[in-house]
C-alpha positions as CSV (number, residue, x, y, z in Angstrom):
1,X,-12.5,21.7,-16.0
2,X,-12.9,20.0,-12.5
3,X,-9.6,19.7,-10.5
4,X,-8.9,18.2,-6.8
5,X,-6.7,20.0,-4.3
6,X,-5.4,19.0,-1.3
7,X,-3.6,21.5,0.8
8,X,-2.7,21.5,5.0
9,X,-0.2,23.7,7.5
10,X,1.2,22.8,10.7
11,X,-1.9,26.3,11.6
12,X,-5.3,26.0,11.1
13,X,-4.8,29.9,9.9
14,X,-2.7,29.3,7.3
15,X,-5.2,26.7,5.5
16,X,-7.8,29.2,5.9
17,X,-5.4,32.2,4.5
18,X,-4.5,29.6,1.8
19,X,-8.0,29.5,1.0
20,X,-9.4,32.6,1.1
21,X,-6.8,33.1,-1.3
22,X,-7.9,30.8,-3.8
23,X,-11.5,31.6,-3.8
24,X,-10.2,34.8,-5.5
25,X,-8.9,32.7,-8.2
26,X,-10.7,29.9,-8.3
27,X,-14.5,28.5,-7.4
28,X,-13.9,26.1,-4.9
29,X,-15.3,25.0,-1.6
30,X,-13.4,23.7,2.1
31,X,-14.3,19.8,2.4
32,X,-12.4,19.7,5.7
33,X,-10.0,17.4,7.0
34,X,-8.9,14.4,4.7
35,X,-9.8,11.3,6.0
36,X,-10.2,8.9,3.3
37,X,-8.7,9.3,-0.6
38,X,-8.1,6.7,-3.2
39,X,-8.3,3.2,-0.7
40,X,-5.8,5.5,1.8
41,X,-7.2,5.7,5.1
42,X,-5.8,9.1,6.7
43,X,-6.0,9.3,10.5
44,X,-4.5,12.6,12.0
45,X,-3.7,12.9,15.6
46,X,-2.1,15.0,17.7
47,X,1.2,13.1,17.8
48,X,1.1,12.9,14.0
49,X,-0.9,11.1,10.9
50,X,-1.4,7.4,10.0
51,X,-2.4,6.2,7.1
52,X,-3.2,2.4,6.0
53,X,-4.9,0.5,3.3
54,X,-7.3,-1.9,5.5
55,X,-10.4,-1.2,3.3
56,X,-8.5,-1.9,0.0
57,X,-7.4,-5.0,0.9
58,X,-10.8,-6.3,2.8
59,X,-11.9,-6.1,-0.8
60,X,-9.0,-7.4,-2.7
61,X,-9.0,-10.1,-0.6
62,X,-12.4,-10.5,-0.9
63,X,-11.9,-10.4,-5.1
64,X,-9.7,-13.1,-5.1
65,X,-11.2,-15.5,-2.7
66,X,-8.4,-15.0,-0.1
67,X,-10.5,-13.6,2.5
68,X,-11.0,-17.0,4.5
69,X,-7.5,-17.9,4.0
70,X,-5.2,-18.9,6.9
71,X,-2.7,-16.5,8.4
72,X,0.7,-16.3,8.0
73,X,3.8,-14.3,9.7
74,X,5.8,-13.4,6.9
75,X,5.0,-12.1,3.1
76,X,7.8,-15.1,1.9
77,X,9.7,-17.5,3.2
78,X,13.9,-17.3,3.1
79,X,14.8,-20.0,1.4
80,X,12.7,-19.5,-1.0
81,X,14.9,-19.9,-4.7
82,X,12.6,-18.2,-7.2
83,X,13.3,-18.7,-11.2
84,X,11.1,-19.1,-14.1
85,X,10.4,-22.8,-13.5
86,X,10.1,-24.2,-17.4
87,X,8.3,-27.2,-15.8
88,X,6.2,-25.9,-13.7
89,X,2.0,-25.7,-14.3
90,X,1.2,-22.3,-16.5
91,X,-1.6,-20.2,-14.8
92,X,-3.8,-17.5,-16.0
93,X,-1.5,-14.2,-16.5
94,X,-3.9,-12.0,-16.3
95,X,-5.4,-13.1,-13.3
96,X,-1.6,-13.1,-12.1
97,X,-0.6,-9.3,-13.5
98,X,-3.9,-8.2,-11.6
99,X,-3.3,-9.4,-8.4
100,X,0.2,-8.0,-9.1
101,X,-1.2,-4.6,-9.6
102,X,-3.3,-5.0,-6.7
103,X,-0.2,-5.9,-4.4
104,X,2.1,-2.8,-6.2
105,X,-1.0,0.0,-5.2
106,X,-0.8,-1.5,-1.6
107,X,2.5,-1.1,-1.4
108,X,2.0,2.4,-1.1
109,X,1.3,2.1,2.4
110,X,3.1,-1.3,3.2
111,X,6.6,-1.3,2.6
112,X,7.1,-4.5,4.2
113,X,5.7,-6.3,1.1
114,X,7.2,-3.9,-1.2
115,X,10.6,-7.1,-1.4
116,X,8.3,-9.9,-2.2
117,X,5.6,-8.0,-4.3
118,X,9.0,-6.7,-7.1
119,X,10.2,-10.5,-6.7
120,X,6.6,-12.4,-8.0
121,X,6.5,-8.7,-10.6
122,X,9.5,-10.2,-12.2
123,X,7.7,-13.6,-12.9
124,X,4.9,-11.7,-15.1
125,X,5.6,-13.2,-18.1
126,X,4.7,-16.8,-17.9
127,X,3.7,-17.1,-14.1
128,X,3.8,-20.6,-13.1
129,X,1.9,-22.0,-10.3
130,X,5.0,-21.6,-8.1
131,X,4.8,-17.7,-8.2
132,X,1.3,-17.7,-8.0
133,X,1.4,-19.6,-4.5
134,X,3.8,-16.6,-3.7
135,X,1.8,-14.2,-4.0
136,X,-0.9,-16.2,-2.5
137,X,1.4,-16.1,1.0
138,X,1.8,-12.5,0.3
139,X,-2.3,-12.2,0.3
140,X,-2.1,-14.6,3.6
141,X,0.8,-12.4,5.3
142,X,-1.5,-9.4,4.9
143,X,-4.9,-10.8,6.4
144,X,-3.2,-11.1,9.2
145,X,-1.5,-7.7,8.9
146,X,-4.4,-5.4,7.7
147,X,-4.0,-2.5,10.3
148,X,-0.8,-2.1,9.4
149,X,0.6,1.4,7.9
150,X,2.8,4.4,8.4
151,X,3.0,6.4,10.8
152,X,4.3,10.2,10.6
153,X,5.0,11.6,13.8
154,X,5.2,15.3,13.9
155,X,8.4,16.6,15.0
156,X,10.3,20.1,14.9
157,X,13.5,17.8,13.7
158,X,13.8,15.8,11.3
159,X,16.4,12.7,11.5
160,X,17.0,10.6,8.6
161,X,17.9,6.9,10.0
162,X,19.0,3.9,7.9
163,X,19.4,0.5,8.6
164,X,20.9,-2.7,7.2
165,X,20.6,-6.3,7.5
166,X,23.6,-7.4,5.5
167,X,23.8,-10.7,6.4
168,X,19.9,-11.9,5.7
């Protein structure tokens, strides 16, 4: 059986005791730092680690012929009233759950689409041409937006911080 294992310490001795250990137990061998895993992008600096999805979405956007679309500065506009829209043109739904799919794995790494990608999820059944220019936009927001990410600083203390924008 062939198994993956991904294992890191705030010492370098630690990951090599970790490992040592293993060996004992299992046959295994020291790939080094991560750097890339699964469309993530893993950067690890001094300060912290920073991981994006650039590559993934060069070649989603490339999939679905976005890539020479025009820019855009938000994943959806405010007043934008979204409902099933019985008279609207029907559009393929496959085509529509895939790009969905695509949208919900970047996510992983993006949560500022994560609002706008559950609103067009919603619309699955039936997608109209109205949801699919939504998550067009969404595409559009992120070509301009492709080195975004998340950043982990490393920190003795941790602070949990929330905010709210109750009146949006």
């Amino acid at each position: 059986m062939w198994m993956m294992l991904f294992f890191g310490a705030t010492n370098e001795c630690l990951c090599k005791n970790f490992f040592t250990g293993m060996q004992y137990e299992f046959k295994m061998s020291m790939l080094g730092e991560l750097n890339f895993f699964l469309g993530l992008r893993v950067l690890q600096y001094q300060e912290g680690t920073f991981i994006n999805q650039a590559k993934y979405t060069k070649k989603f956007l490339k999939r679905f012929r976005m890539e020479d679309s025009k820019q855009i500065g938000t994943p959806m506009c405010a007043s934008t009233k979204f409902d099933k829209d019985e008279e609207g043109t029907k559009i393929d739904e496959k085509k529509y759950r895939y790009m969905i799919g695509s949208l919900f794995y970047l996510s992983v790494s993006r949560p500022d689409i994560m609002f706008a990608v559950c609103l067009c999820a919603c619309f699955q059944f039936y997608p109209k041409e109205f949801h699919l220019n939504a998550v067009k936009r969404i595409f559009r927001y992120l070509k301009g937006t492709l080195n975004y990410g998340l950043w982990y600083h490393k920190c003795h203390e941790f602070v949990l911080c929330d905010f709210s924008d109750a009146d949006f």
